[in-house]
C-alpha positions in Angstrom: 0.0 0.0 0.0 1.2 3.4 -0.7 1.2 5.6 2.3 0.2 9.1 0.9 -1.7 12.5 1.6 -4.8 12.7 -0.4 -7.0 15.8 0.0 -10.5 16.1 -0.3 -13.0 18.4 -1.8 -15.0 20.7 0.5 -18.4 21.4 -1.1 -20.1 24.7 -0.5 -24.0 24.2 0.7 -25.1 25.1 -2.8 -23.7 22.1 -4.3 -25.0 20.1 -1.5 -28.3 20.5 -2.0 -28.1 19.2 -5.6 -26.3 16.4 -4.7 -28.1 13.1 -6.0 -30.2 15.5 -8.1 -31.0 16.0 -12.1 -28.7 18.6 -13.3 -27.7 20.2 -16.6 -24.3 21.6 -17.1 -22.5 22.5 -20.7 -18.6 22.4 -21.6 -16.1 21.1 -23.4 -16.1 17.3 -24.4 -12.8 15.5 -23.9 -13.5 11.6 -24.6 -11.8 9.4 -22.3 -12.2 6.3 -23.4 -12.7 3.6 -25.9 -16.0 2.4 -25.2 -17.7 5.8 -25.8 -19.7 5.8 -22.4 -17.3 7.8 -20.6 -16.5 11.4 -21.1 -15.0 14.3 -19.4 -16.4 17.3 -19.4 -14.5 20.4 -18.9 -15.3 24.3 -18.5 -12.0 25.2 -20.9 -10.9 23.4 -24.3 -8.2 20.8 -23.9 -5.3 23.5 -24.9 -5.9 24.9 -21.5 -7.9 22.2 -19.4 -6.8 20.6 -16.0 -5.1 17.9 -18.1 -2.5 20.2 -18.8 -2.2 21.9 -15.9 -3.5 25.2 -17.0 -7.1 25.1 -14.4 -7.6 23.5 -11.2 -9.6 19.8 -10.9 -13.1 21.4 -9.6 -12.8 22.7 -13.5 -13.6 18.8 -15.4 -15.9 16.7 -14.5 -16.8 12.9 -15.2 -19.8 12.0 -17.5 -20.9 8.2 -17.8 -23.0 8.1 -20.7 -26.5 6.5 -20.8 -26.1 5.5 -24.2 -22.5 5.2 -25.9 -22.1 8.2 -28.4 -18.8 9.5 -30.1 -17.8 13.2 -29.4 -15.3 15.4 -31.0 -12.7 16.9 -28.7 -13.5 20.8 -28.1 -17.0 20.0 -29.0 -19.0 22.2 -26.8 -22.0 20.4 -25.4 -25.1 20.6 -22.7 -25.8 17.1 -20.7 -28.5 16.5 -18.4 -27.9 13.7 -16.3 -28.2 12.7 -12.1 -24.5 14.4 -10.1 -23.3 12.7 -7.8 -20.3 14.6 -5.6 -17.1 13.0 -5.1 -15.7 13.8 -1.6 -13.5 10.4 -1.4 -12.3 8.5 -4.4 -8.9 9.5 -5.7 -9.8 7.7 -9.0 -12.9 10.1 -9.9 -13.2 14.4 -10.4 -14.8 16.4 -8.0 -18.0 16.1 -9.9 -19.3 12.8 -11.4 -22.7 13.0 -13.7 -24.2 10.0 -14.0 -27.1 8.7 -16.6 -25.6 11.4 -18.6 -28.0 12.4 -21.6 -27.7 15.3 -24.3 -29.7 18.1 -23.3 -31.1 21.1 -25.4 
């Protein structure tokens, strides 16, 4: 086991209350994987995204797909799907939308 520090995300009230609730937020598609279910979705193109170290990690978010799609990096996009926060898990974002579903 790795013995490490890990910090956590402190959520303001605002975000709280929304947690476990339908949402619908709008950025910049990054696929992440193969599959097609699993995006990221980020609040600044990939030139200056969290990836490269140009925005913090509350700025990208995950997105697990209801129904696999292909996107175009950059492509700017509105989801609606359920958000679940992320106050533990090293291996997710801050923010985690789940049931993930174009939106107008």
């Amino acid at each position: 086991a790795l013995s490490m520090e890990i910090y956590s995300p402190v959520f303001p009230k605002r975000l709280k209350a929304i947690d476990g609730k339908k949402v619908i937020i709008e950025g910049y598609v990054i696929p992440f994987d193969e599959s097609g279910n699993l995006l990221a979705l980020s609040a600044n193109p990939f030139a200056s995204c969290f990836f490269c170290g140009k925005a913090s990690p509350a700025s990208v978010m995950s997105l697990y797909l209801e129904k696999k799609n292909r996107y175009r990096m950059d492509d700017f996009r509105r989801f609606q799907g359920v958000l679940k926060l992320n106050y533990d898990d090293p291996e997710e974002y801050y923010y985690i939308l789940h049931k993930a579903i174009p939106a107008k």
